[in-house]
PDB file with SEQRES, HELIX, SHEET and CRYST1 records, atoms N, CA, C and O in Angstrom:
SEQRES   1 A   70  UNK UNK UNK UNK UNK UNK UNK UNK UNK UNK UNK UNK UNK          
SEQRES   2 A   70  UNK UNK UNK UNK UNK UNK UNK UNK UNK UNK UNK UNK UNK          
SEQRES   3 A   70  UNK UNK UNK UNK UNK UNK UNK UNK UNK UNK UNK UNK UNK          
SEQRES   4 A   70  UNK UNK UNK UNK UNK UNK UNK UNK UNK UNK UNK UNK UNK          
SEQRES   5 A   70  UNK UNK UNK UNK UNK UNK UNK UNK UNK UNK UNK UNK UNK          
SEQRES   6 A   70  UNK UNK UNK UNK UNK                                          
HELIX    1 AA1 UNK A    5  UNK A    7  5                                   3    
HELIX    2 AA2 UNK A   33  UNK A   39  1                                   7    
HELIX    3 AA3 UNK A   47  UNK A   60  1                                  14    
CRYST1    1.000    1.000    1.000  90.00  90.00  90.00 P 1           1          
ATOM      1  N   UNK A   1     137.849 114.334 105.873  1.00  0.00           N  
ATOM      2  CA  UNK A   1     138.263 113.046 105.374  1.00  0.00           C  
ATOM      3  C   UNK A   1     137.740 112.796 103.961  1.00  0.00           C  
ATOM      4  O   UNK A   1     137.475 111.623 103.697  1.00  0.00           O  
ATOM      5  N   UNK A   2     137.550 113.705 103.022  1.00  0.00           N  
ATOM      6  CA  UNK A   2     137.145 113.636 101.981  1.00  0.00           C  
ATOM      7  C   UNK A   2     137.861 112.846 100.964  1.00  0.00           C  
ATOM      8  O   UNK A   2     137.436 112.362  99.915  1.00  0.00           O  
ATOM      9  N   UNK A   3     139.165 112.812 101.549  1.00  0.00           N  
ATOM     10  CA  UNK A   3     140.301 111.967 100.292  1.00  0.00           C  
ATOM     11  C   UNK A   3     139.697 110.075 100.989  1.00  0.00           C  
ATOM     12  O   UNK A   3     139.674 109.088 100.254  1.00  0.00           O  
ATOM     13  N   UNK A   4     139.364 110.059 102.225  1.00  0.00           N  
ATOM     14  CA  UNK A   4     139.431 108.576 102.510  1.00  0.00           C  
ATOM     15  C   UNK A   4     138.573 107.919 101.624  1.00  0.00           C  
ATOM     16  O   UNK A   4     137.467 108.424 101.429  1.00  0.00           O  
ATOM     17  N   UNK A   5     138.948 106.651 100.922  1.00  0.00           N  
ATOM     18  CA  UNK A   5     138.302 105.748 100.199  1.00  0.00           C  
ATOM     19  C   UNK A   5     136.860 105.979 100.156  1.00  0.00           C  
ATOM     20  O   UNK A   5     136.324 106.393  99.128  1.00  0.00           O  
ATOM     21  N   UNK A   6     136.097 105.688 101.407  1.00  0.00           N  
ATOM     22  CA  UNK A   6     135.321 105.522 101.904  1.00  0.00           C  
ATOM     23  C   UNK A   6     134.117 106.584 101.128  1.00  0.00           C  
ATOM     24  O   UNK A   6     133.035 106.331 100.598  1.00  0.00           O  
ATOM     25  N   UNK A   7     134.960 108.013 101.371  1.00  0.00           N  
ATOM     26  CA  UNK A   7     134.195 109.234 100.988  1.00  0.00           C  
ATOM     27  C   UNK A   7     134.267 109.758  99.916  1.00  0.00           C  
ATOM     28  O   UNK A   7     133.455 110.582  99.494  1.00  0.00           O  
ATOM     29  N   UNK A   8     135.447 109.271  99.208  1.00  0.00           N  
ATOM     30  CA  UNK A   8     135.754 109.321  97.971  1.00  0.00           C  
ATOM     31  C   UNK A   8     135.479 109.151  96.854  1.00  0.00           C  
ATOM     32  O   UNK A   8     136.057 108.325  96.147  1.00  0.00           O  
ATOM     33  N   UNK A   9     134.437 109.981  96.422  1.00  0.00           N  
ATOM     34  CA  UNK A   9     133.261 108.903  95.341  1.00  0.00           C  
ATOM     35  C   UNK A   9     133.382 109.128  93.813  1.00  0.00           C  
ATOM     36  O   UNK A   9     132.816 108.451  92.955  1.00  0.00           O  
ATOM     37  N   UNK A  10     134.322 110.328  93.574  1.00  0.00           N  
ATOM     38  CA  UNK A  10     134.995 110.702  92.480  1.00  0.00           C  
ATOM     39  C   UNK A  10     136.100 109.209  91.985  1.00  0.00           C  
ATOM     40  O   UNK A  10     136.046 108.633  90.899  1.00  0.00           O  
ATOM     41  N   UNK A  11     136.897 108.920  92.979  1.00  0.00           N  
ATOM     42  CA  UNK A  11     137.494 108.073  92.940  1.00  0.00           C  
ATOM     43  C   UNK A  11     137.257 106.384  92.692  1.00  0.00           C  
ATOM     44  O   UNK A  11     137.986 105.676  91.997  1.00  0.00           O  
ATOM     45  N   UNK A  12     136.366 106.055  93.246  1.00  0.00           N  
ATOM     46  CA  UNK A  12     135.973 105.004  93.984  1.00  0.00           C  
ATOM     47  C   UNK A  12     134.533 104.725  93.021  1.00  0.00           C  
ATOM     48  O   UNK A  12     134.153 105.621  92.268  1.00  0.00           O  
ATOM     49  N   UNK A  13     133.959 103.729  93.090  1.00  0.00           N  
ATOM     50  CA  UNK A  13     133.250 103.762  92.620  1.00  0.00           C  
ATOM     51  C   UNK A  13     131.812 102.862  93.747  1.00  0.00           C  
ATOM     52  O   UNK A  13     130.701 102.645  93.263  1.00  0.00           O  
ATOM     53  N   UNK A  14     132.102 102.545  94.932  1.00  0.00           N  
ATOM     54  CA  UNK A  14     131.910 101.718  95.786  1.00  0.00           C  
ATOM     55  C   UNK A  14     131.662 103.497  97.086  1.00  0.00           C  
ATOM     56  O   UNK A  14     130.663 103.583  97.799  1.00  0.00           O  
ATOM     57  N   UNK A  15     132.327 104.172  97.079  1.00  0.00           N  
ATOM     58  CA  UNK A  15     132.061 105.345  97.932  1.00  0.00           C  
ATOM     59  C   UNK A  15     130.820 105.947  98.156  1.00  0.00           C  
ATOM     60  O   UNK A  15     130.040 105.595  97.270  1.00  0.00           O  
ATOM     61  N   UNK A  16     130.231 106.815  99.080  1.00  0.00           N  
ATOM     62  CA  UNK A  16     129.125 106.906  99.705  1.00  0.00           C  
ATOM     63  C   UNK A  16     129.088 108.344  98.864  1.00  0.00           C  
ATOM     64  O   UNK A  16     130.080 109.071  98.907  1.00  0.00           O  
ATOM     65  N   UNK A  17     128.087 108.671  98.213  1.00  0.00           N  
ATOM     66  CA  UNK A  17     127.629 109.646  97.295  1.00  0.00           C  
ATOM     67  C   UNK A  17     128.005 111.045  98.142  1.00  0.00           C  
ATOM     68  O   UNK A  17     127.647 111.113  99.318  1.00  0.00           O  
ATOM     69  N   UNK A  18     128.602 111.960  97.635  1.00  0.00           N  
ATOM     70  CA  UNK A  18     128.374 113.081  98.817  1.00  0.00           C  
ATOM     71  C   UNK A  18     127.359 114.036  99.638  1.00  0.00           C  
ATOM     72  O   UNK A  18     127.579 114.708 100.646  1.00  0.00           O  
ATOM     73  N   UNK A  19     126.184 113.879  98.884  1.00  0.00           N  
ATOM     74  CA  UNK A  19     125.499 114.100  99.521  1.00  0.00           C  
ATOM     75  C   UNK A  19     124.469 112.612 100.134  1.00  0.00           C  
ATOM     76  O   UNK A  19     123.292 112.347  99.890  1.00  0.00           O  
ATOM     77  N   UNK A  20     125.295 112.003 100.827  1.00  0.00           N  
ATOM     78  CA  UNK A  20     124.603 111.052 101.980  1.00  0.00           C  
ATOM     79  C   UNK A  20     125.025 111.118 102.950  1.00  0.00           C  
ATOM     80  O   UNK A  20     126.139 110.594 102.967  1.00  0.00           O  
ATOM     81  N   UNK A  21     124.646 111.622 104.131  1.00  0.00           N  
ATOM     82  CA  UNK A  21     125.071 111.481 105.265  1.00  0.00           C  
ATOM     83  C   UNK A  21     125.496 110.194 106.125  1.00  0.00           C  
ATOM     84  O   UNK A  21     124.830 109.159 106.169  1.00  0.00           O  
ATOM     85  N   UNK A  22     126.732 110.420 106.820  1.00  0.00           N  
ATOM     86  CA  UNK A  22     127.714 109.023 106.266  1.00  0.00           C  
ATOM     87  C   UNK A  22     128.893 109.912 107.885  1.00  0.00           C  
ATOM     88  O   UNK A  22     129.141 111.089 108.148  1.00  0.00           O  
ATOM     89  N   UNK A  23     129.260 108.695 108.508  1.00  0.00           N  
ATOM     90  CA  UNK A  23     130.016 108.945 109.397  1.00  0.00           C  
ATOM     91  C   UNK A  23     130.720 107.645 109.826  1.00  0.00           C  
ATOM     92  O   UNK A  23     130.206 106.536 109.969  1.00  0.00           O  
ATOM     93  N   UNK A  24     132.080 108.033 110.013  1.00  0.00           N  
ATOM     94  CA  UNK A  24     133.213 106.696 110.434  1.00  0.00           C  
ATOM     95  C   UNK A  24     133.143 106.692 112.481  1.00  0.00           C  
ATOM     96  O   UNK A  24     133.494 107.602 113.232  1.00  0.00           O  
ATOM     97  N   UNK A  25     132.530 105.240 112.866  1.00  0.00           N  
ATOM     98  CA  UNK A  25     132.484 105.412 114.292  1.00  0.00           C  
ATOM     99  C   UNK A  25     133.385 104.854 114.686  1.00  0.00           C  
ATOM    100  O   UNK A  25     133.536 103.996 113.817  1.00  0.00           O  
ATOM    101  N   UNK A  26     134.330 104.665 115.584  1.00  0.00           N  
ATOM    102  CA  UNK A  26     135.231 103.856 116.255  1.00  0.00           C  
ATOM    103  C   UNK A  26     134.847 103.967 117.490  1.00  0.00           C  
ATOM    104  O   UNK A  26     134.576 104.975 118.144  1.00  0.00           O  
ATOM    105  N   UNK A  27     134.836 102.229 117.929  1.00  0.00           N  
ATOM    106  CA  UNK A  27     133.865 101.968 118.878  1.00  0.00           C  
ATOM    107  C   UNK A  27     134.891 101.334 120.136  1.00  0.00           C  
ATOM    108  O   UNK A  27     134.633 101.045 121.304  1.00  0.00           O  
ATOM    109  N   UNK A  28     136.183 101.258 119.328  1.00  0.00           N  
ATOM    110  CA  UNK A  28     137.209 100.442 120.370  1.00  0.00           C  
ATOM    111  C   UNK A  28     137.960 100.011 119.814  1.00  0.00           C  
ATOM    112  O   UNK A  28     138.211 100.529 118.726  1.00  0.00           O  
ATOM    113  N   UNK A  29     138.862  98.628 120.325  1.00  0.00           N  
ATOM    114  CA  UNK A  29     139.757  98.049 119.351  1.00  0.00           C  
ATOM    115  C   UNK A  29     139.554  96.665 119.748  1.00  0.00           C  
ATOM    116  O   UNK A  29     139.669  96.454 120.956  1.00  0.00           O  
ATOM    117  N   UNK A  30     139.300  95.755 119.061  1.00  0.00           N  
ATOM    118  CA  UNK A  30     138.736  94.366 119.040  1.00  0.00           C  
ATOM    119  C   UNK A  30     140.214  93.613 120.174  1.00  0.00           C  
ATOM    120  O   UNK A  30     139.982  92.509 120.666  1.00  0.00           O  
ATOM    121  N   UNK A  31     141.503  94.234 120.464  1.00  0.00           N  
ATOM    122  CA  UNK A  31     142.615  93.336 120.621  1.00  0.00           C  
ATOM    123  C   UNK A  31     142.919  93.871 122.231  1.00  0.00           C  
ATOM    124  O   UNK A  31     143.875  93.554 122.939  1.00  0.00           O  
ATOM    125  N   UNK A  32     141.596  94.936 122.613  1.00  0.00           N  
ATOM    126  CA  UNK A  32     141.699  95.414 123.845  1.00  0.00           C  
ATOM    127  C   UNK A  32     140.564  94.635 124.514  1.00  0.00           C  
ATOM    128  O   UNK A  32     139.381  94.605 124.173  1.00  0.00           O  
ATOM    129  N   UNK A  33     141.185  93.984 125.577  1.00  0.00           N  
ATOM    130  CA  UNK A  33     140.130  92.414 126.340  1.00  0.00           C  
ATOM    131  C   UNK A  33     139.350  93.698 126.774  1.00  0.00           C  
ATOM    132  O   UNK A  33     138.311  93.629 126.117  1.00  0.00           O  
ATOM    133  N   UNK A  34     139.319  94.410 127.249  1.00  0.00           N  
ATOM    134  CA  UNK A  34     137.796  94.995 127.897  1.00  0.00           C  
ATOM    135  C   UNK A  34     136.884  96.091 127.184  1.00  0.00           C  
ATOM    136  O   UNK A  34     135.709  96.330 127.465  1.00  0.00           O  
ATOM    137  N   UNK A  35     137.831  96.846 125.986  1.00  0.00           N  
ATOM    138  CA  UNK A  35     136.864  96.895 124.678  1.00  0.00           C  
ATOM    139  C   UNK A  35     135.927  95.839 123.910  1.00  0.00           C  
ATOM    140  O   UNK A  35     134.801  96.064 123.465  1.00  0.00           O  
ATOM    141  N   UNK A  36     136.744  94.478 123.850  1.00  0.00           N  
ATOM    142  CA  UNK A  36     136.407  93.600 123.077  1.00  0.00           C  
ATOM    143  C   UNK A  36     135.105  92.646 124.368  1.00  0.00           C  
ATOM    144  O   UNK A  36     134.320  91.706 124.236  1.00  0.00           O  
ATOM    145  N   UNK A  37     135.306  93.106 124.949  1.00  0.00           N  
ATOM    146  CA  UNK A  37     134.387  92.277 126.374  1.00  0.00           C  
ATOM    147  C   UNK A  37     133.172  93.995 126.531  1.00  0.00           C  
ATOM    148  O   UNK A  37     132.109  93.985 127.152  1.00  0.00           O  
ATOM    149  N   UNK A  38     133.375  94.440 126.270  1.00  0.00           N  
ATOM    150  CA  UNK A  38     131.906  95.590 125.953  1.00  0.00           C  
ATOM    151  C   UNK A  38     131.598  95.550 124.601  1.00  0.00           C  
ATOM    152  O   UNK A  38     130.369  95.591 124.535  1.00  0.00           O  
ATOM    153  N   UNK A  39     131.978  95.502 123.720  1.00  0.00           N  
ATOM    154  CA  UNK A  39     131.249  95.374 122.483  1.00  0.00           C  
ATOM    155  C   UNK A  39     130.941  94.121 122.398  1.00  0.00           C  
ATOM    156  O   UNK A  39     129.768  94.284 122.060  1.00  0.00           O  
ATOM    157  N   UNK A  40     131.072  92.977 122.438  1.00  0.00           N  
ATOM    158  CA  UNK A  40     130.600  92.011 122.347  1.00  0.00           C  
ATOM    159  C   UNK A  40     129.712  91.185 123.723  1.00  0.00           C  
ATOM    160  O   UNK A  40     129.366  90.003 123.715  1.00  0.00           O  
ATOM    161  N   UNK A  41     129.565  91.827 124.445  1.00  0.00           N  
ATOM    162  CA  UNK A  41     128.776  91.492 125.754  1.00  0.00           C  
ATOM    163  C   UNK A  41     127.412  92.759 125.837  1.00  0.00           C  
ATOM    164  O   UNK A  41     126.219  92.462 125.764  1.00  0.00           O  
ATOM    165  N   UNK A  42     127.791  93.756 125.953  1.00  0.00           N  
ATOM    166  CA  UNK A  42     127.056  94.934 126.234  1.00  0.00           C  
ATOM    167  C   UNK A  42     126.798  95.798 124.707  1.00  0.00           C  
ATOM    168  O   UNK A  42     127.158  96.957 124.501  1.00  0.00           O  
ATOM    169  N   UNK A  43     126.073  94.889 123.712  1.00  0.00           N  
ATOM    170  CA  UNK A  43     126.077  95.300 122.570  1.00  0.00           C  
ATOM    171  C   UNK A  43     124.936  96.608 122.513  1.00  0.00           C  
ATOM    172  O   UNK A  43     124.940  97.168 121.417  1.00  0.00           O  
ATOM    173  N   UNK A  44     123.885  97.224 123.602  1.00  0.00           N  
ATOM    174  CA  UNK A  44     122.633  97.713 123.483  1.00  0.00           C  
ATOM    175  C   UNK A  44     123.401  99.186 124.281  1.00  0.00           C  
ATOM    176  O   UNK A  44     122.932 100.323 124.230  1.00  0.00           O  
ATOM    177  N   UNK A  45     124.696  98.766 125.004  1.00  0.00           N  
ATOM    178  CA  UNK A  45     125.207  99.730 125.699  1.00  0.00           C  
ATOM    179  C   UNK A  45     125.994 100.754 124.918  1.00  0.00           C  
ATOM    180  O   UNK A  45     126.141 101.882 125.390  1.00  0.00           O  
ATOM    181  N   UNK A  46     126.517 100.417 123.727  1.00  0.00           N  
ATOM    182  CA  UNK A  46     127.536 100.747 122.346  1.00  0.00           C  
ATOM    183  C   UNK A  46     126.645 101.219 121.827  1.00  0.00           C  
ATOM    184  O   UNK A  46     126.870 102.337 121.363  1.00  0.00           O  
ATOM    185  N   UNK A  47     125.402 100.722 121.656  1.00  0.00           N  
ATOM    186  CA  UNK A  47     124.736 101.428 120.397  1.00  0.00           C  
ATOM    187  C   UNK A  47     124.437 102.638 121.030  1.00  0.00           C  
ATOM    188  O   UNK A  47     124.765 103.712 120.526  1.00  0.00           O  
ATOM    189  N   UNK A  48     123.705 102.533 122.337  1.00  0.00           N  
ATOM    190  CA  UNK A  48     123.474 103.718 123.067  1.00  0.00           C  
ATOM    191  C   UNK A  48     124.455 104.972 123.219  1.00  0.00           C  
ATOM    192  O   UNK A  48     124.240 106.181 123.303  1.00  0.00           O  
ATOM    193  N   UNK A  49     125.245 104.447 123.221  1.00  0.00           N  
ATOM    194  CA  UNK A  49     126.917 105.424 123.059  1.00  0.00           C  
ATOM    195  C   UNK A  49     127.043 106.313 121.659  1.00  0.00           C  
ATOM    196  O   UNK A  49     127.538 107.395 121.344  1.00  0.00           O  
ATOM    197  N   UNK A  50     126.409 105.382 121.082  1.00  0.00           N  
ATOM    198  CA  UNK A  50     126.705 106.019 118.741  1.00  0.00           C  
ATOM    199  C   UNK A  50     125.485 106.809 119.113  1.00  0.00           C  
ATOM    200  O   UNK A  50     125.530 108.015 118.868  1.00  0.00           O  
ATOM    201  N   UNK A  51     124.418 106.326 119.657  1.00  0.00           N  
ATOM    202  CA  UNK A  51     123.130 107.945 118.996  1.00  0.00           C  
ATOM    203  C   UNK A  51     123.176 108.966 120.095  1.00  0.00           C  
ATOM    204  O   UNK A  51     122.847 110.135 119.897  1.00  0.00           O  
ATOM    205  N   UNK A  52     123.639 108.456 121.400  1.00  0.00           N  
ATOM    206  CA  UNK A  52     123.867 109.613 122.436  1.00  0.00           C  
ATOM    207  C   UNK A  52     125.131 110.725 121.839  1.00  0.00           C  
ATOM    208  O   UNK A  52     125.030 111.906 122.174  1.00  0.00           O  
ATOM    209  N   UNK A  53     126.134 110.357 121.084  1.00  0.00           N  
ATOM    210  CA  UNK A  53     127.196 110.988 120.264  1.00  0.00           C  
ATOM    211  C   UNK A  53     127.038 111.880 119.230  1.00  0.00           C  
ATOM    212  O   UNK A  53     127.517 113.003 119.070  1.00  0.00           O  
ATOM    213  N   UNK A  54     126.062 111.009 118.333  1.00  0.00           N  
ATOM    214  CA  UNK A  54     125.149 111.258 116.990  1.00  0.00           C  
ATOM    215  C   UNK A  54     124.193 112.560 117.236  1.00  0.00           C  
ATOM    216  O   UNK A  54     124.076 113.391 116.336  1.00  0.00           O  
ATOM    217  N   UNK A  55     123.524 112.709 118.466  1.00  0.00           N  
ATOM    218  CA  UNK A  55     122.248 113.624 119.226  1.00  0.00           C  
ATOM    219  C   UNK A  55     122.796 114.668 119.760  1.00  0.00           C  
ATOM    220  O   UNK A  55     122.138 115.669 120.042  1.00  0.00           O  
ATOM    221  N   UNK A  56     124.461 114.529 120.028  1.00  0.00           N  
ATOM    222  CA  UNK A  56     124.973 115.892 120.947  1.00  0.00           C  
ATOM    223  C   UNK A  56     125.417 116.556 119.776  1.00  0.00           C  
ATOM    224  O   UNK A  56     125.114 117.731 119.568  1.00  0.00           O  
ATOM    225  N   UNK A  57     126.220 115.792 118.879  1.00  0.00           N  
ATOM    226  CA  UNK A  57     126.496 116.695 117.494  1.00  0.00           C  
ATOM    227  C   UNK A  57     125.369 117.094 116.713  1.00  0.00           C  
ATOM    228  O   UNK A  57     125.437 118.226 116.235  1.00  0.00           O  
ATOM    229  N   UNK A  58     124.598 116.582 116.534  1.00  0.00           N  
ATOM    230  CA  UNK A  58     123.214 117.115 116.174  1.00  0.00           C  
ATOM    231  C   UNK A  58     122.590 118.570 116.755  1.00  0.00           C  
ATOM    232  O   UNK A  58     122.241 119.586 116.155  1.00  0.00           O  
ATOM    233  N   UNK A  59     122.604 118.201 118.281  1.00  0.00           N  
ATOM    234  CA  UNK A  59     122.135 119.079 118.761  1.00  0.00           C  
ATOM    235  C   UNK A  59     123.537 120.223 118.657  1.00  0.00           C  
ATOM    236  O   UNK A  59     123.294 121.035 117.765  1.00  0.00           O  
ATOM    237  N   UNK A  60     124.338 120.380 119.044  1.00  0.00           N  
ATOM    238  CA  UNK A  60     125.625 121.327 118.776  1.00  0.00           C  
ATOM    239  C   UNK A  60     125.649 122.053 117.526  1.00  0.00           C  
ATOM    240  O   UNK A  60     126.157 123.160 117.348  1.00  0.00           O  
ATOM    241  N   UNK A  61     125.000 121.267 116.600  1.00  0.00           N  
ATOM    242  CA  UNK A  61     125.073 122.457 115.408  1.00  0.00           C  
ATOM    243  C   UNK A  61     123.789 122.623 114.976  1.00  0.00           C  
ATOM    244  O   UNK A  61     123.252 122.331 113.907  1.00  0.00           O  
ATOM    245  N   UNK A  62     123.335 123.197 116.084  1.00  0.00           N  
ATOM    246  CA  UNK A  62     121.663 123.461 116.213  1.00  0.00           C  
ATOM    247  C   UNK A  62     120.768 122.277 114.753  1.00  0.00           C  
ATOM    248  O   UNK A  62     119.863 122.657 114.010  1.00  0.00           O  
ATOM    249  N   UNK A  63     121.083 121.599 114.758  1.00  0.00           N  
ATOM    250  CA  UNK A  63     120.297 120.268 113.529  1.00  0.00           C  
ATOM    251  C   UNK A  63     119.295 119.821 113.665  1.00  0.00           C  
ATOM    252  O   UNK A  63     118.492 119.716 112.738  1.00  0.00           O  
ATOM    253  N   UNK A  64     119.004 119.324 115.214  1.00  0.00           N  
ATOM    254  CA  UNK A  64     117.778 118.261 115.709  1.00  0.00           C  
ATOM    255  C   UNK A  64     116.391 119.316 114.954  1.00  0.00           C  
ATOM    256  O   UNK A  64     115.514 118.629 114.431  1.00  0.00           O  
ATOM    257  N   UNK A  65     116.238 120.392 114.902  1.00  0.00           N  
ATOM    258  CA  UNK A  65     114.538 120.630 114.547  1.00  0.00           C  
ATOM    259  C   UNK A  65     114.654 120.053 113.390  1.00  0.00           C  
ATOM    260  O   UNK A  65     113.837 119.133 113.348  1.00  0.00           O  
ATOM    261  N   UNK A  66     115.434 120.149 112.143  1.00  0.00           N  
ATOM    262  CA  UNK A  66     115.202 119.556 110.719  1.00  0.00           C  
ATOM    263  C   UNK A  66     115.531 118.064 110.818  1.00  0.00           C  
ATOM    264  O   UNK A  66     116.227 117.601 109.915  1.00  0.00           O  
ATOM    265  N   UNK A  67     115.193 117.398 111.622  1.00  0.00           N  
ATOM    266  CA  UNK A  67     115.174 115.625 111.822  1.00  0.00           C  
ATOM    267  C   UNK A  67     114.062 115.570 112.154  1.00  0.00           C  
ATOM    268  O   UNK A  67     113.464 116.011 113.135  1.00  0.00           O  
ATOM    269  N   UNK A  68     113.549 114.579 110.662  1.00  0.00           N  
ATOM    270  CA  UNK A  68     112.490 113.841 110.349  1.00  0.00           C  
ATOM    271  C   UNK A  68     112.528 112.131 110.676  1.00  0.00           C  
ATOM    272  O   UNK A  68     113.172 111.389 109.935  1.00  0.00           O  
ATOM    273  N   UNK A  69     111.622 111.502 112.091  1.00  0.00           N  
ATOM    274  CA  UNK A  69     111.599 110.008 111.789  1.00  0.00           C  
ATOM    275  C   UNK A  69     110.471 109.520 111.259  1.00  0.00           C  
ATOM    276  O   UNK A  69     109.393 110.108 111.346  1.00  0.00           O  
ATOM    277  N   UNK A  70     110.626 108.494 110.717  1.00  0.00           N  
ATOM    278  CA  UNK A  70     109.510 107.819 110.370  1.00  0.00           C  
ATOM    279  C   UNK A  70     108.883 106.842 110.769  1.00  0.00           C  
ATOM    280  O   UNK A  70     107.858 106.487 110.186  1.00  0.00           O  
TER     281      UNK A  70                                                      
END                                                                             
């Protein structure tokens, strides 16, 4: 997705530098009653969903040893 706005930093001047690690999540669709009734009710349950997602791709391209928290 290098052409999207977003990532586009040649273009754009508002775009996320390329070397920043930077990812588009889609979490649902606000106009679906029981998407929109979990993200906005079960907000701790969603987040849990983005780093459990975030941790398998991590771990999948062998990544997690070079992750530093602070």
């Amino acid at each position: 997705m290098s052409g999207y706005y977003a990532f586009n930093w040649r273009r754009y001047d508002h775009a996320v530098h390329p070397q920043t690690p930077s990812a588009i999540v889609e979490m649902g669709f606000l106009t679906n009653a029981s998407d929109r009734r979990l993200m906005t009710t079960e907000p701790g349950r969603v987040a849990q969903g983005i780093v459990g997602g975030i941790l398998a791709f991590l771990a999948s391209e062998d990544l997690l040893q070079n992750l530093h928290f602070w």
